[in-house]
N, C-alpha and C positions, 0 to 999 in steps of 0.2 A: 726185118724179122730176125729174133735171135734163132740161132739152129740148137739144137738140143740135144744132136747125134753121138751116140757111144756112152751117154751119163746112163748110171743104174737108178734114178728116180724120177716120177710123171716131171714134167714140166712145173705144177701146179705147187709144189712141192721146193724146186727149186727156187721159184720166185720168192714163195714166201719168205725163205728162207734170206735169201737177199735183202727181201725188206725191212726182216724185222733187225738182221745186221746194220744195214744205212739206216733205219728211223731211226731206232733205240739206241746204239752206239753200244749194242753187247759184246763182249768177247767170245770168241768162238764156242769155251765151255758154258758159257749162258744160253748161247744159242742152240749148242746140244742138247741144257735142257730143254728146253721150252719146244723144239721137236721130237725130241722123248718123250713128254706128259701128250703129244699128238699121237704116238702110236708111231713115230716114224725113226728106225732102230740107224745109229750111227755107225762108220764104219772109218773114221776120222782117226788117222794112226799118227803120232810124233816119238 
């Protein structure tokens, strides 16, 4: 089972987020978008 302990977002959220990284081969600012058009607000600092 993955542990989920001390992240600020549901679980449900973070997987997607995994996914759609390993299927699609986006780069993180792709993946920003496409959970920003979900309603799910970034906090992703460089």
């Amino acid at each position: 089972m993955i542990e989920f302990k001390g992240v600020h977002y549901p679980k449900s959220v973070i997987l997607q987020a995994v996914f759609f990284y390993l299927r699609y081969a986006v780069s993180y600012r792709d993946l920003e978008e496409i959970l920003a058009e979900r309603g799910v607000p970034s906090t992703t600092r460089r």
